[in-house]
C-alpha positions in Angstrom: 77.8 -12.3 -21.9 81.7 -11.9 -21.5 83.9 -10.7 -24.2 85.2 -14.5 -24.2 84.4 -16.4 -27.6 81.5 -18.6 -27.0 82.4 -22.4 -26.5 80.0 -23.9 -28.7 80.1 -27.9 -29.7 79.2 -29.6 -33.1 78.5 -33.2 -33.6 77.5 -35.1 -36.9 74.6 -37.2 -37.1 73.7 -39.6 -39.2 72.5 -38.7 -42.6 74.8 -35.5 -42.5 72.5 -33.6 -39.8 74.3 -31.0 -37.9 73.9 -30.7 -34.2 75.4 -27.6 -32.2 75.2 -27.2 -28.0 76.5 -24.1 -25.6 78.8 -25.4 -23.0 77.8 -23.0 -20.7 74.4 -20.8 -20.1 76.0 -17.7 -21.9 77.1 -20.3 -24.5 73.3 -21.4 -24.2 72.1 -17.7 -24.6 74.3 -16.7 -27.6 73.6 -20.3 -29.5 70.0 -19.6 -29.2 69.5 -16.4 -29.4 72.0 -15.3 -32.2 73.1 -18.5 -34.2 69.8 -20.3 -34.6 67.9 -19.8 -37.4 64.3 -19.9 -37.1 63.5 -23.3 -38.9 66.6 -24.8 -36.8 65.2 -27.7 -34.2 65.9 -26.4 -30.8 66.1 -29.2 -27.4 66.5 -29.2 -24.0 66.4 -31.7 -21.3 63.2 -31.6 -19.4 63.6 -30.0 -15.3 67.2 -30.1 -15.1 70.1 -27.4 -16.3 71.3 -28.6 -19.7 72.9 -27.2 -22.7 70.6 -25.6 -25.0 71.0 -28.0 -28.5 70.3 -26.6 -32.2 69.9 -29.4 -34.8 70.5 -27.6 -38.3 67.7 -27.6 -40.6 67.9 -28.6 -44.5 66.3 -26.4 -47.0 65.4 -29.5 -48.6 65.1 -32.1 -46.5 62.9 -32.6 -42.8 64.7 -34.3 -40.8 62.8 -38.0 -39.4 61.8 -39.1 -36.2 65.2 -40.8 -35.6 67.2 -38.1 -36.0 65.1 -36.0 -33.9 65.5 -38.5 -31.5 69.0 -38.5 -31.9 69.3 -34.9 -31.1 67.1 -35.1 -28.0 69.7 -37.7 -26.5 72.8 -35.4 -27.3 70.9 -32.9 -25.6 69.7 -35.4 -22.5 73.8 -36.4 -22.5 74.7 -32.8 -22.6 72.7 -32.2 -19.4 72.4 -32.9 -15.4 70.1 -36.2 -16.5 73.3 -37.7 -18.2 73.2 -40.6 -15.8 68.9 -41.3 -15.6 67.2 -43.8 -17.6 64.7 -42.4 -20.2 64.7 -38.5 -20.2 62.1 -36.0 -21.2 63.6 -33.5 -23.6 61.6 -30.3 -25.5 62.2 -30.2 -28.4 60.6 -27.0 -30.8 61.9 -24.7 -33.8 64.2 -22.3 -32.6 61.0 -19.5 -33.9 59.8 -20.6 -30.9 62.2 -19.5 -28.3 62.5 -16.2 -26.9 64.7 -14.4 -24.2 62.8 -12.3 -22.3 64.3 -9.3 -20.8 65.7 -9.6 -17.5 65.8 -13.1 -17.0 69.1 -14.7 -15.7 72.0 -16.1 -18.4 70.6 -19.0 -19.8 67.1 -19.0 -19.7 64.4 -19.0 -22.6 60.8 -19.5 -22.8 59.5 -21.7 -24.8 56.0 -21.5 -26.8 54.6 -24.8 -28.8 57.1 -28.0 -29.5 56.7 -31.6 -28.0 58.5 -33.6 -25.6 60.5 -36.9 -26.6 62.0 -39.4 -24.2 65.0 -40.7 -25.0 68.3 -42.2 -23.3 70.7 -39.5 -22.7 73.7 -40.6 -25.8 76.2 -39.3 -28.3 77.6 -42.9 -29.5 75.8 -42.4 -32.9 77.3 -38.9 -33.2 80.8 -37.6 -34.2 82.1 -34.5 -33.2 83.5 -32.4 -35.5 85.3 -28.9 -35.6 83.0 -25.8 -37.1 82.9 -22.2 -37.3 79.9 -21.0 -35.7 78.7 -17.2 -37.1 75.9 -15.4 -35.0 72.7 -15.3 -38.3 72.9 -12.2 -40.3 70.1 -10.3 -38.6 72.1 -11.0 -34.9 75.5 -9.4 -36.8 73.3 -6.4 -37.7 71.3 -6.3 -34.7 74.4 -6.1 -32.8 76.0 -3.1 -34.8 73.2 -0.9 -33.8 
């Protein structure tokens, strides 16, 4: 990745439920490789370049099927099927996605999760203005 700061989005959903994209695959690579957390929902749209999308998790609180929906459509909206009808997204926790060496900026594999079909939307979700850190074991990682 570039020295540039990574362009990362934040929207609000419902119920308080944080949801954070990469505008652009390095964004993609940084978000889910260094700022998700491992219990952190992780989507993508299904066949078509996309932003990679972190829904935040709650230490108390799962979040429901509605606002896992809710998250898949950001991430359908946030991606080339912005304009389709019903969209197949992935959508897994971020444990579950790996970069593997040597692969081009942007791309993950993915082990387990389900897919969700949704209409690509973000009229339910507010944007919003965050800081976004890199986890604690990415900062130390990094210093190495």
């Amino acid at each position: 990745m570039s020295n540039s700061k990574p362009r990362i989005l934040a929207y609000q959903l419902p119920g308080e439920w944080t949801v954070l994209l990469g505008a652009s695959d390095a964004d993609n690579d940084y978000l889910s490789a260094q700022v998700a957390e491992p219990n952190d929902w992780w989507f993508h749209a299904d066949g078509v370049p996309g932003s990679h999308v972190i829904l935040r998790s709650k230490q108390d609180q799962e979040p429901s099927k509605e606002t896992l929906r809710q998250a898949a459509a950001v991430a359908a909206y946030h991606s080339k099927a912005r304009n389709a009808g019903t969209t197949p997204v992935h959508c897994t926790r971020a444990r579950y996605v790996k970069k593997p060496r040597g692969v081009k900026t942007g791309t993950v594999q993915v082990a387990h999760g389900t897919t969700l079909k949704v209409r690509p939307d973000i009229s339910f979700a507010t944007r919003v203005q965050l800081a976004i850190e890199p986890r604690r074991e990415a900062r130390l990682d990094a210093k190495e």
